[in-house]
Structure formats: structure tokens, C-alpha cells
Backbone bond lengths (Angstrom), bond angles and torsions (degrees), N, CA, C in turn:
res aa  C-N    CA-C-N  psi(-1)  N-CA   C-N-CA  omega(-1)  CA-C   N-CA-C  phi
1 X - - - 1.457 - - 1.524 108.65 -
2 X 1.350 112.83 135.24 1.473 103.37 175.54 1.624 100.23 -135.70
3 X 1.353 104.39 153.90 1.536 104.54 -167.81 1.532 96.71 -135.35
4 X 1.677 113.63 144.40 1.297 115.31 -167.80 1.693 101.54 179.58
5 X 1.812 96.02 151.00 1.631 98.95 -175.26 1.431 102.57 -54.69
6 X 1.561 97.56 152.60 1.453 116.82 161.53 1.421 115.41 -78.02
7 X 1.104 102.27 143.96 1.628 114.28 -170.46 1.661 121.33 -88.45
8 X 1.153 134.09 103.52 1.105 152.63 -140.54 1.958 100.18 -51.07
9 X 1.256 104.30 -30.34 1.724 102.02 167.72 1.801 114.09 -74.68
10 X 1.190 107.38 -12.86 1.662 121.14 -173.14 1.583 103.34 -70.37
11 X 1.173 132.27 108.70 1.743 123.59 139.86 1.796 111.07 -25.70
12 X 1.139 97.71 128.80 1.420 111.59 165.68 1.812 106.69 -69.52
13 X 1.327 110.89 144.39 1.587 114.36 -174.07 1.797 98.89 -94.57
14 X 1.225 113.98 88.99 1.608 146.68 171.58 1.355 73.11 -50.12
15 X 1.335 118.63 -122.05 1.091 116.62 -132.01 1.666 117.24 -50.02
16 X 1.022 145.55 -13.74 1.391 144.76 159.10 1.920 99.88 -54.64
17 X 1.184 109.40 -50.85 1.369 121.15 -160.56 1.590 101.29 -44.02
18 X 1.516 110.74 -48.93 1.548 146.33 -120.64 1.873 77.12 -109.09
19 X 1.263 144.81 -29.07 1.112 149.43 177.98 1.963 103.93 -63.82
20 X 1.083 111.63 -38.30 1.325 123.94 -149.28 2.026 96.80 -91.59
21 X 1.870 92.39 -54.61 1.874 93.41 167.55 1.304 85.77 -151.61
22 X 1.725 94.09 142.35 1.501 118.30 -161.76 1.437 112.92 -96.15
23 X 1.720 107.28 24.20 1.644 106.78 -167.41 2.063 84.55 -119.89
24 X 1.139 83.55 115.62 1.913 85.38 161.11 0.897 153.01 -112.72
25 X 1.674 100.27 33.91 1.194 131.06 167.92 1.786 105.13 -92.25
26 X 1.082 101.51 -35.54 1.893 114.31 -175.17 1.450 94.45 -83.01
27 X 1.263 135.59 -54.88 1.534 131.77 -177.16 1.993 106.76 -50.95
28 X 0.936 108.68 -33.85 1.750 132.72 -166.72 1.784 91.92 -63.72
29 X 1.297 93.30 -73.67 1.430 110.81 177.16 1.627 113.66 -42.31
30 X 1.347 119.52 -86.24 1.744 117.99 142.01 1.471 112.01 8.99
31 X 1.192 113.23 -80.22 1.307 119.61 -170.57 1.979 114.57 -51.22
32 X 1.145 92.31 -62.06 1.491 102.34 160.52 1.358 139.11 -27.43
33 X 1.743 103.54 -62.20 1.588 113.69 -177.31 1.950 103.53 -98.71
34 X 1.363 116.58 -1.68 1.629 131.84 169.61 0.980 119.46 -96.99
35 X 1.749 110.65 176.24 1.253 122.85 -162.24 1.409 80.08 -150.61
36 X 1.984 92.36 117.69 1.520 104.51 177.57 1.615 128.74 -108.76
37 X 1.063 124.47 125.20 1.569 139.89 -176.50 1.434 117.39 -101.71
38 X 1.295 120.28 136.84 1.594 149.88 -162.44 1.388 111.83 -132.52
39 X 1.717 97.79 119.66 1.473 89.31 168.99 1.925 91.58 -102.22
40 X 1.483 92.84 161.46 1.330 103.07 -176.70 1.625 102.49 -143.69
41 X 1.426 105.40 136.10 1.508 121.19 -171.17 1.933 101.99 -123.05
42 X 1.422 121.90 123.05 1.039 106.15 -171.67 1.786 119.41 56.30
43 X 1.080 124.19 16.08 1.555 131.68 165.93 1.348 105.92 59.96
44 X 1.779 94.95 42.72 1.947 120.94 176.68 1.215 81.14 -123.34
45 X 1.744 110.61 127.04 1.499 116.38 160.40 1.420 86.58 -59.41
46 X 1.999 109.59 154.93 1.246 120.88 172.97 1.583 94.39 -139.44
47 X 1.521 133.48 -17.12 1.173 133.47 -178.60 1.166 115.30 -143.91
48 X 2.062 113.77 -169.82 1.163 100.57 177.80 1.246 83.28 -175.26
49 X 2.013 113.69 160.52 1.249 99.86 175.02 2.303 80.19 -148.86
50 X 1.017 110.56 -168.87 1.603 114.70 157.52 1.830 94.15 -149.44
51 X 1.187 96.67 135.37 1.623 98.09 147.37 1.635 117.60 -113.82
52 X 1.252 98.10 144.90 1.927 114.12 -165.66 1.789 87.47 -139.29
53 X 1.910 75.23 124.95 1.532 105.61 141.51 0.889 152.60 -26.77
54 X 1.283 129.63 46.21 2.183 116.79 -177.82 1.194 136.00 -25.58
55 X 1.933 73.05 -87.42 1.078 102.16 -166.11 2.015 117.04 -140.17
56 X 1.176 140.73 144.28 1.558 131.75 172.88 1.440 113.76 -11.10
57 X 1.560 127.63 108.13 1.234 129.21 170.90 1.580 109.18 63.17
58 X 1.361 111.36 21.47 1.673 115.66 176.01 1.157 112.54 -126.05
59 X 1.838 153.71 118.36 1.306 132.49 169.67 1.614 94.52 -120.13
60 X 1.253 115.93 167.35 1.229 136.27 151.19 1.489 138.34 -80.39
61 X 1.329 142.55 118.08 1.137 139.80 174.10 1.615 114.67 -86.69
62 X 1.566 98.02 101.87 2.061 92.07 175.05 1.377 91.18 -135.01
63 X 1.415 116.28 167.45 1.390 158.97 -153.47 1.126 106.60 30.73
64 X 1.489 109.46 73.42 1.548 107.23 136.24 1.184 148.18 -81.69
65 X 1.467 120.14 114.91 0.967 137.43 -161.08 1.552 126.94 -100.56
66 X 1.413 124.39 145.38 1.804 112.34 167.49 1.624 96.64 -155.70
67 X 1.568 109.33 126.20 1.255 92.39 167.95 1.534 128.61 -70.11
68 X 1.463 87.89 171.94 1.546 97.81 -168.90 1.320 119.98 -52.26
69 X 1.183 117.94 -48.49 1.682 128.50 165.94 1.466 122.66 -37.33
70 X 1.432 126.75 -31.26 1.254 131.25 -174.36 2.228 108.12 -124.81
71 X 1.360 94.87 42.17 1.655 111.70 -156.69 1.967 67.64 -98.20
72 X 1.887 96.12 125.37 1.276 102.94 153.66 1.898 114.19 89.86
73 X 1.812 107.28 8.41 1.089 124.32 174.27 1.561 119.75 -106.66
74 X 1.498 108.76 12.89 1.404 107.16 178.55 1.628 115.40 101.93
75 X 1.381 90.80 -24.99 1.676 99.84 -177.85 1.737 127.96 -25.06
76 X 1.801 88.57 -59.91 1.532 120.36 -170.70 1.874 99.22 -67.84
77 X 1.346 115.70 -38.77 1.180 95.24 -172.04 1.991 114.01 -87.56
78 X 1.059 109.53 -12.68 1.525 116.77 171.59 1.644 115.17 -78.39
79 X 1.445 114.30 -26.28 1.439 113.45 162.41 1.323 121.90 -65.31
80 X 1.362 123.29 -40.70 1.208 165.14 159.50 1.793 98.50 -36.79
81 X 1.284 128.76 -62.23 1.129 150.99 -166.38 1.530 109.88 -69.00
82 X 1.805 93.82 -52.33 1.890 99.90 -175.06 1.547 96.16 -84.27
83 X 1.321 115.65 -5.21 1.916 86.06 -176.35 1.425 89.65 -99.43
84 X 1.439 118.98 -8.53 2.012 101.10 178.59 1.921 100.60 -69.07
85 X 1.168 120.56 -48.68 1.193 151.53 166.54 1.618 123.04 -14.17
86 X 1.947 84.57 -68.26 1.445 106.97 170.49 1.503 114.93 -55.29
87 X 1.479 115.01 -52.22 1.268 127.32 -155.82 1.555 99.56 -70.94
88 X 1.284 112.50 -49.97 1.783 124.83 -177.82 1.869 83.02 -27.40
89 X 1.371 101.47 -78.31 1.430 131.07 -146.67 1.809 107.95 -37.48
90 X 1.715 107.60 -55.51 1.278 122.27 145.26 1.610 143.36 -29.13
91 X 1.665 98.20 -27.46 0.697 86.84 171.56 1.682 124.03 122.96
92 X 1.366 103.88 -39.66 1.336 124.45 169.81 1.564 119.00 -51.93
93 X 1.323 111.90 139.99 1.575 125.96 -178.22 1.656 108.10 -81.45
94 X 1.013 103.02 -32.63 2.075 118.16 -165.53 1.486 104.13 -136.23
95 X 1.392 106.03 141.51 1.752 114.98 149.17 0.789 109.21 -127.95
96 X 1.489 125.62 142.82 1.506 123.30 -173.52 2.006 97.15 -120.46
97 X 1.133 124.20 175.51 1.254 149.52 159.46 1.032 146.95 -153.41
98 X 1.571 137.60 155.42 1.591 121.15 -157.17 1.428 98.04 -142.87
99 X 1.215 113.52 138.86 1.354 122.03 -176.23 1.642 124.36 -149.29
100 X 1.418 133.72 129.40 1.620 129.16 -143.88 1.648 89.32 -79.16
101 X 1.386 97.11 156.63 1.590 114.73 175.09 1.198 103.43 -57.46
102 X 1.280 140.02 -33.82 1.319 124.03 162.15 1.477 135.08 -69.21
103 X 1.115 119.82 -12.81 1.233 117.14 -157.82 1.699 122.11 -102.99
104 X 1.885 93.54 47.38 1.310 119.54 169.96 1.620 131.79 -0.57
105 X 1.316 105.33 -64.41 1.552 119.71 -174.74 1.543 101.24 -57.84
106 X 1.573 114.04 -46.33 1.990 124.94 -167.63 1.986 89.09 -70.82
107 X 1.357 108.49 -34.72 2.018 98.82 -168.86 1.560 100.32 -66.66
108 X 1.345 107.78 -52.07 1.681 102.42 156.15 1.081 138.24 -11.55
109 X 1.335 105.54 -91.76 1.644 122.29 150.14 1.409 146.21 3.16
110 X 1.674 98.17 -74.28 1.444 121.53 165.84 1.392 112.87 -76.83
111 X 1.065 133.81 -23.50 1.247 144.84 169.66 1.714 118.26 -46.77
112 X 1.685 83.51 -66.49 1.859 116.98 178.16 1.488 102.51 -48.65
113 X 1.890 99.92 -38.94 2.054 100.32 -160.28 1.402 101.66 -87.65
114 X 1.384 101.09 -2.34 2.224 86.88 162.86 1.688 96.07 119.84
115 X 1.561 132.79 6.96 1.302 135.50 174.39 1.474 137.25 -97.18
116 X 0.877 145.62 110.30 1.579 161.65 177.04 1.190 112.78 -63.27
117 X 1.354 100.66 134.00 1.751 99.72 172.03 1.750 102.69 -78.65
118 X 0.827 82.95 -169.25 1.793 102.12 -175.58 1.538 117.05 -158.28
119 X 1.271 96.58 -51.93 1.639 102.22 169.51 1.189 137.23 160.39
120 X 0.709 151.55 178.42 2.156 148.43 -124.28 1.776 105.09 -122.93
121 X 1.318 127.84 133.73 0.989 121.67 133.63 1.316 136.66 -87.11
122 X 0.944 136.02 88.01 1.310 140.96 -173.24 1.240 139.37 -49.86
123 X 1.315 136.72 91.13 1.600 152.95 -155.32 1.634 105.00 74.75
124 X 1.677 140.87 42.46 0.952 175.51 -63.83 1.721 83.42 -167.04
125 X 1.762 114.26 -83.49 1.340 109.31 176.54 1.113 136.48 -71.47
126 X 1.681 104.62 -7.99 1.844 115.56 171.65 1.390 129.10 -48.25
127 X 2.047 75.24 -56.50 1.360 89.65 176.82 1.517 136.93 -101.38
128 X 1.252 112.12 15.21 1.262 132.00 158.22 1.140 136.82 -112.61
129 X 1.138 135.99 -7.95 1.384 152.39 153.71 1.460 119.05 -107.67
130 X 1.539 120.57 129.90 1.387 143.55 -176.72 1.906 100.62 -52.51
131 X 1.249 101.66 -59.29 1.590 112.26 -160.96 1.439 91.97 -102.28
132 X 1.829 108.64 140.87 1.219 116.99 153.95 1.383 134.37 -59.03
133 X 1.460 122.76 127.86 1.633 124.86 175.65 1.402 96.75 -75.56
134 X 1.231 94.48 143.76 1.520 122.62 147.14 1.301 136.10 -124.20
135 X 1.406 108.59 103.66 2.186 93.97 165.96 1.231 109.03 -144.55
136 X 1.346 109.53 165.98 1.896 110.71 -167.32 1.347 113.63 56.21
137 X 1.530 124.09 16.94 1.416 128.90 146.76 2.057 77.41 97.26
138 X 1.100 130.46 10.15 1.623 141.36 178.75 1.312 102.56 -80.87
139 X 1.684 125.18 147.63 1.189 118.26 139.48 1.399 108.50 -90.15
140 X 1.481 107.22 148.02 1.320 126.47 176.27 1.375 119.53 -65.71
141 X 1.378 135.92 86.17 1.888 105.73 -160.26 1.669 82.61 -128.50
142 X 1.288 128.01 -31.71 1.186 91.55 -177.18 1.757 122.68 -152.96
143 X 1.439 121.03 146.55 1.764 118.27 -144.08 1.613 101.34 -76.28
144 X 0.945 132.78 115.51 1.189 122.46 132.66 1.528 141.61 -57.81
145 X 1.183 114.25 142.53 2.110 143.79 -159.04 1.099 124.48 -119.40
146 X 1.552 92.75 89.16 1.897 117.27 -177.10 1.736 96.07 -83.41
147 X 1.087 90.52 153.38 1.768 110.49 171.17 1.646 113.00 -153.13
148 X 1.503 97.98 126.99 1.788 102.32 173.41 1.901 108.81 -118.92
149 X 1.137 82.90 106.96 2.274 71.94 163.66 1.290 108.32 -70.37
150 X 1.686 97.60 131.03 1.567 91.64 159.61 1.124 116.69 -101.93
């Protein structure tokens, strides 16, 4: 697997993106003010991540992505790995990340890759998304706020 920026003539992989947050107007945006990364297996996108800008020496890691086919092969945590990696490299002091109260397996995850919560936005998907999430049989209502120093 090798993972690496997307190349500014490249389409961004929407629908992988669109797996991660289901609004694509906010992924659009993302795309815009980010810098997007692909893992690729056999020179098949298989992932995806963006890191975004905040704030001075701070970015964010959102839409991480893995398709379904390769769900549970390590994928998520090596994307996970090159954007802590990337960001060091850049330059950045902090990465932060956000992830819905439901979305168990990703709190895992970020946890495992060296990140701390900090703390809750509360009704997060209520009030930003039209349609209710669901996963782990959960409603989605509100984001949780990982933070790693690098």
C-alpha cells in the first residue's frame, strides 16, 4: 500500500470522501481549504484522509476514509499514522480530530493512534446536518474532540 498527496490534476475520490461525512457541500469546502491524501493498493484508491488548517501550528484531520472491501486491514490506522506524520513534517505543533458519539470503531482508533479526547460538541450533527446519522444502531447527535501534540 502506498499513500501519497493527490495530484492537483487528480479528481478527488467523492465517493470514498462522502463515506466519512455525508454532506457534500462540507466535503467540497474541505477539499478546497485541504490537502488531500490516498492510500492506493494495486493503483486502486483504497483510502483517504484531508488535513485542514485551523488554526497557527494546528490542522485538523477529517474524512477518513477506507473502503468497505478492505474495512479491518489496518488501512484506517496507517492513514491515521501518515497524516500524524505528515503534519509533524509541516510543521504543525497539534492535530486535532472529530468523530460522532457513535462512531465507536473510529473512538478506538484515534485513541490506539496516540489521541485524547478533550471534549464534546453537543447536538454537533443536529445541528448541522438535515438527516439523522445512524451507526452502531446510535443516533449520531454529537462530535467528539481528539487532540495529539506533536
Amino acid at each position: 500500500m502506498n499513500i501519497r498527496k493527490l495530484k492537483q490534476e487528480e479528481q478527488p475520490p467523492m465517493e470514498l470522501l462522502l463515506l466519512a461525512d455525508p454532506s457534500e457541500a462540507i466535503v467540497k469546502e474541505y477539499l478546497i481549504r485541504g490537502e488531500c491524501y490516498v492510500a492506493e493498493l494495486e493503483e486502486r484508491i483504497i483510502g483517504v484522509y484531508l488535513l485542514l488548517p485551523t488554526r497557527p501550528e494546528t490542522v485538523e484531520l477529517v474524512n477518513v476514509a477506507v473502503t468497505v472491501a478492505h474495512h479491518g486491514n489496518g488501512v484506517g490506522r496507517h492513514l491515521v499514522m501518515d497524516a500524524v506524520a505528515a503534519a509533524r513534517s509541516k510543521g504543525y505543533k497539534t492535530i486535532e480530530i472529530g468523530t460522532g458519539n457513535s462512531s465507536i470503531g473510529q473512538l478506538a482508533l484515534y485513541q490506539k493512534c496516540g489521541f485524547r479526547i478533550v471534549g464534546v460538541d453537543q447536538d454537533f450533527f443536529i445541528k448541522h446536518y438535515p438527516d439523522a446519522i445512524y451507526e452502531n444502531g446510535i443516533q449520531c447527535r454529537d462530535m467528539v474532540r481528539l487532540v495529539q501534540d506533536l
